[in-house]
C-alpha positions in Angstrom: 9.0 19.0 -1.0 6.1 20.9 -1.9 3.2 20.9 0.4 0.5 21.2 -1.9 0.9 17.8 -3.4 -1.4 15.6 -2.9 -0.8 12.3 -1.8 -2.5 8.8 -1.6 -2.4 5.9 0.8 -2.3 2.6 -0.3 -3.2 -0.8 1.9 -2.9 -4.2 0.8 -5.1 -7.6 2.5 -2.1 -10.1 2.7 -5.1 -12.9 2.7 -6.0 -11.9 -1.1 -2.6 -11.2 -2.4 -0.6 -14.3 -4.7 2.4 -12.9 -4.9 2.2 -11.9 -8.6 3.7 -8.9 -8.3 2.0 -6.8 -11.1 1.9 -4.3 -8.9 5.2 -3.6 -9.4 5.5 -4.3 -12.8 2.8 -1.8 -12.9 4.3 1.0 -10.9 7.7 0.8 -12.6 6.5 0.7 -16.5 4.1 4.1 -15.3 7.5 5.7 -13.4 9.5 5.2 -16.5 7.8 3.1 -19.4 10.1 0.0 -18.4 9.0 -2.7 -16.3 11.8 -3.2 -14.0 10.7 -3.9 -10.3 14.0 -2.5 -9.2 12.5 1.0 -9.3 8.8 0.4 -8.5 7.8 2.1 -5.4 6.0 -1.1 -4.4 8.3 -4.7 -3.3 6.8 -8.2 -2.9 8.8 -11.1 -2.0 7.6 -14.4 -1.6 9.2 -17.1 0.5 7.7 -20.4 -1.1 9.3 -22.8 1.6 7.3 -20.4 4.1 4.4 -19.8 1.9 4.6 -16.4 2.8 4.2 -13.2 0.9 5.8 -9.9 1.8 4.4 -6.6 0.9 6.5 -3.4 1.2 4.4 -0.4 0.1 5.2 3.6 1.0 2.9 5.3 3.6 1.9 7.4 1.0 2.9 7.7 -2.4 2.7 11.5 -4.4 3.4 9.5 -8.1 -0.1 8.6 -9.3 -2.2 11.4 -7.0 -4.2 12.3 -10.0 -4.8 9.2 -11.2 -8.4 8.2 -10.3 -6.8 4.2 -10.0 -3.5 4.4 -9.9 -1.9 1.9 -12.0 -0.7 -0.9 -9.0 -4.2 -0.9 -8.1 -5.7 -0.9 -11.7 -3.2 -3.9 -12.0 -4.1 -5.9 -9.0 -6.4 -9.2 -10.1 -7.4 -10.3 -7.3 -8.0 -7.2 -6.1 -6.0 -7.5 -2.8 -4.2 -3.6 -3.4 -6.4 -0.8 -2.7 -6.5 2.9 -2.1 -6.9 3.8 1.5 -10.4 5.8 2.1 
């Protein structure tokens, strides 16, 4: 992999996410103009007899670098993904 490629962090507040999982609608329409979670880069699961949410993101993700917002973000109502600083 090439060194030079810039990559960017992501980091999600559990408290703020619903579980909509536009995120990954997001991310797999921008990877390949479908939106098919099973390719996003991003996975959310919910367990609703739980009422927990599970957020798989990569440590870092070289995709959208040169995006200013990359599109999970963009996507994100209630703001709960973010870029890492």
């Amino acid at each position: 992999m090439d060194s030079q490629v810039k990559r960017i962090g992501l980091k999600i507040n559990t408290l703020l996410c619903t579980g909509c999982r536009a995120c990954e609608l997001a991310c797999s329409f921008y990877l390949s103009e479908y939106c098919d979670p099973a390719i996003s880069r991003i996975e959310i699961t919910r367990d609703n007899e739980k009422g927990e949410i599970l957020c798989q993101l990569p440590l870092s993700c070289p995709v959208c670098s040169f995006e200013i917002e990359p599109p999970c973000v963009y996507s994100c109502g209630p703001a709960a993904l973010t870029m890492k600083e």
